[in-house]
C-alpha positions as CSV (number, residue, x, y, z in Angstrom):
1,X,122.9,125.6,106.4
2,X,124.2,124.9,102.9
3,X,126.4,127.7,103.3
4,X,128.2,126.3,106.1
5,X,128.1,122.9,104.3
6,X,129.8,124.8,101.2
7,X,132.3,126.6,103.6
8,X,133.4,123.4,105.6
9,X,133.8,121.5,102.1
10,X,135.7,124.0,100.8
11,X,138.1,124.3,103.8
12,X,138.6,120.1,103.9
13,X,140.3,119.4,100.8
14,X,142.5,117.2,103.4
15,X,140.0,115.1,104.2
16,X,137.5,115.3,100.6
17,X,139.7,115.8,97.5
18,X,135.9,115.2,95.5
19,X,135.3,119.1,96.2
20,X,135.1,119.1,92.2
21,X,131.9,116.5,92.8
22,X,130.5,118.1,95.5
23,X,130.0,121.4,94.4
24,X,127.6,120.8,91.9
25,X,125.6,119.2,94.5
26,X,125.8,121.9,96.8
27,X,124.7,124.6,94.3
28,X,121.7,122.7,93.5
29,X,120.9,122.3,97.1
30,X,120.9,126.4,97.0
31,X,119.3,126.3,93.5
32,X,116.3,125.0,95.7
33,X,116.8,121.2,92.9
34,X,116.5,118.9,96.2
35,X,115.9,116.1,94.5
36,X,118.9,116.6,91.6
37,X,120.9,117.6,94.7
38,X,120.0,114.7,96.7
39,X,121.0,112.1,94.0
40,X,124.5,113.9,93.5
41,X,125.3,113.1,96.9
42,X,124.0,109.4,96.5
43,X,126.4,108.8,93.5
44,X,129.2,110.5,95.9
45,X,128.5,108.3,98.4
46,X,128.2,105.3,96.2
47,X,131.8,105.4,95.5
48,X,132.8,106.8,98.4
49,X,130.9,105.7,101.5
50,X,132.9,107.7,103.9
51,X,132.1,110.8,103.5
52,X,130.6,113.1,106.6
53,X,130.2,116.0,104.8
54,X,128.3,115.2,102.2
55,X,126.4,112.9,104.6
56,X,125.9,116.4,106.5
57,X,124.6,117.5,103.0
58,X,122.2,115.2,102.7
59,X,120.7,116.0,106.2
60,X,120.4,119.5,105.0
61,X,119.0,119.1,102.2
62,X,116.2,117.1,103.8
63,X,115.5,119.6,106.1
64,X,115.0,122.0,103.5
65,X,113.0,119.9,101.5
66,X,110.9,119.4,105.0
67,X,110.8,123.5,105.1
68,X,109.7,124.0,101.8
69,X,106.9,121.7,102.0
70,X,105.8,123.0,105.3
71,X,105.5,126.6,104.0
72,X,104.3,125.5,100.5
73,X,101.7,122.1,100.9
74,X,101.5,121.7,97.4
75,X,105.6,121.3,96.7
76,X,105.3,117.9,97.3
77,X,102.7,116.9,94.6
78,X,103.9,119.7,92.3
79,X,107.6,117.9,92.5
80,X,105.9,114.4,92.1
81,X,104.2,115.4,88.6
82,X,107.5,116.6,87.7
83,X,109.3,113.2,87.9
84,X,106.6,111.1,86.3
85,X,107.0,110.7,82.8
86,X,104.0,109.7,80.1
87,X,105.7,107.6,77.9
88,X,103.1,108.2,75.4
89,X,100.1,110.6,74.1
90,X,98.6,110.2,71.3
91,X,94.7,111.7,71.3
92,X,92.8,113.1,68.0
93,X,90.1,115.2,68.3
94,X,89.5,113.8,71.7
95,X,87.1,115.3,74.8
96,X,89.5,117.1,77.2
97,X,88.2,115.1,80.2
98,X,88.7,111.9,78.5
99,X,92.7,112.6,78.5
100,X,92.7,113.8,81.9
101,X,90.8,111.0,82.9
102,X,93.7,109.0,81.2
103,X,96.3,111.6,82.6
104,X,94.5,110.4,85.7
105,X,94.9,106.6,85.1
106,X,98.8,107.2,84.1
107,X,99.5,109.4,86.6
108,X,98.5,106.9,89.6
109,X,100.2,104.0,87.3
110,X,103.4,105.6,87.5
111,X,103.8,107.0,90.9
112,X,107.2,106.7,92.2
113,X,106.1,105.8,95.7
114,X,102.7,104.3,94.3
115,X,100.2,106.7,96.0
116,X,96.9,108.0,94.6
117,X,97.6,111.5,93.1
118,X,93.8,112.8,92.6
119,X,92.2,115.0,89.6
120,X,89.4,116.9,90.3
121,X,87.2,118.4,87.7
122,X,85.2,121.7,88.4
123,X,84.7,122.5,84.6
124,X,80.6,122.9,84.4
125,X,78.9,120.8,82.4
126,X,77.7,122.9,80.0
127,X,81.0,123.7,78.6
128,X,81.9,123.9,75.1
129,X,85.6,122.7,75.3
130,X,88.1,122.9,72.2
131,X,88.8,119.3,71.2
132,X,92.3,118.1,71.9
133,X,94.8,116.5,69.3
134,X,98.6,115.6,70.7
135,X,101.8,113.2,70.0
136,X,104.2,113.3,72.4
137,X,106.3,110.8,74.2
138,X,107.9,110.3,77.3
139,X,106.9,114.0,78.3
140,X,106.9,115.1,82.5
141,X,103.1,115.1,83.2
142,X,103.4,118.8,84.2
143,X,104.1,119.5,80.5
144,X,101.2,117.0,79.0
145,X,99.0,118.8,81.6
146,X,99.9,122.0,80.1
147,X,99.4,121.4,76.5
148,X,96.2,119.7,77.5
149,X,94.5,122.9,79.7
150,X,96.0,125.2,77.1
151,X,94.2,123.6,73.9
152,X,91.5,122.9,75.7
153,X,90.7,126.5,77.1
154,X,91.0,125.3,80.6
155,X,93.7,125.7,83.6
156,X,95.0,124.0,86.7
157,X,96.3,124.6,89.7
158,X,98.3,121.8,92.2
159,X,97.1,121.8,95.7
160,X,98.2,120.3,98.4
161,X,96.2,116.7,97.4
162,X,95.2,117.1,94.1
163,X,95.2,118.6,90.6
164,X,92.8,120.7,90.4
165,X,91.2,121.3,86.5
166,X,89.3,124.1,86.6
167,X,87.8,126.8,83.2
168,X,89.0,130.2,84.7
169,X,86.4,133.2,84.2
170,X,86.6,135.5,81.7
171,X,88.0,138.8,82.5
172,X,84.8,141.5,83.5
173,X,84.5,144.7,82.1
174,X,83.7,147.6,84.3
175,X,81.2,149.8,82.3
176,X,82.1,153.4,82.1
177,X,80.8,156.2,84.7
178,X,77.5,157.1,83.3
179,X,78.3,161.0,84.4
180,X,81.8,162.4,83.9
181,X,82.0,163.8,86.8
182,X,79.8,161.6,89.1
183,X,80.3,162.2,92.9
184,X,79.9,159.0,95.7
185,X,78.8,159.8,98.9
């Protein structure tokens, strides 16, 4: 659809002399960057309302978006820890679960359409866990939650309706064949 989108656009140039502005938004589009997309053709139509094609745009794009989400549940949530930003971080020494439990309390604080995202955390309780010390500020949750699993010794995975925190299990080793040339039946 974006291809037809791109093809129209580039054969108006009668009736849309932005081309120059639009393209950008169409190659994100097909970059699969909705969102950045999406507010490209916003700022288009901000200064110039009337505009059918890149309204036709933003029709596409949504049904894209609608596509991606159906074939992948957790794009949604994966794209919403992307735009939140953690203005600050600033832990010594402390228990892992303690900053996702503040990750947590940030996370649902600065929602842009002010939903409960939930953490879940399936790390047994028996756990030695490496202590975590970070600084950062105004860093995309995705990346705090990174630095956080990876000093920690732990992982995470988004799912469709929650971030999962989880410690992964350790690689096995599959002993050698007592008999060199052992036979199964």
């Amino acid at each position: 659809m974006i291809l037809l989108a791109s093809a129209a656009l580039a054969g108006e140039t009668n009736t849309l002399n932005d081309d120059h502005l639009v393209q950008p938004a169409i190659i994100l589009a097909r970059a699969g960057l909705y969102g950045e997309a999406e507010a490209a053709c916003k700022e288009i139509l901000s200064q110039k309302p009337d505009q059918p094609k890149v309204k036709q745009l933003l029709r596409e794009i949504e049904e894209l978006r609608q596509k991606r989400e159906a074939a992948d549940p957790s794009y949604a949530l994966r794209n919403k820890l992307e735009k939140i930003i953690v203005p600050e971080v600033s832990v010594r020494q402390a228990a892992p679960a303690d900053v996702i439990e503040y990750l947590n309390a940030e996370a649902n604080k600065r929602s842009p359409d002010k939903t409960q995202i939930n953490f879940v955390w399936l790390v047994p309780a028996g756990i030695k866990l490496n202590p975590v010390t970070l600084n950062l500020r105004n860093v995309p949750l995705t990346d705090v939650l990174n630095f956080v699993t990876q000093l920690a010794g732990l992982r995470y995975r988004v799912e469709a309706h929650a971030v999962v925190i989880y410690k992964s299990e350790p690689e096995r080793r599959i002993p050698p064949a007592t008999e060199p040339n052992a036979k199964f039946k």
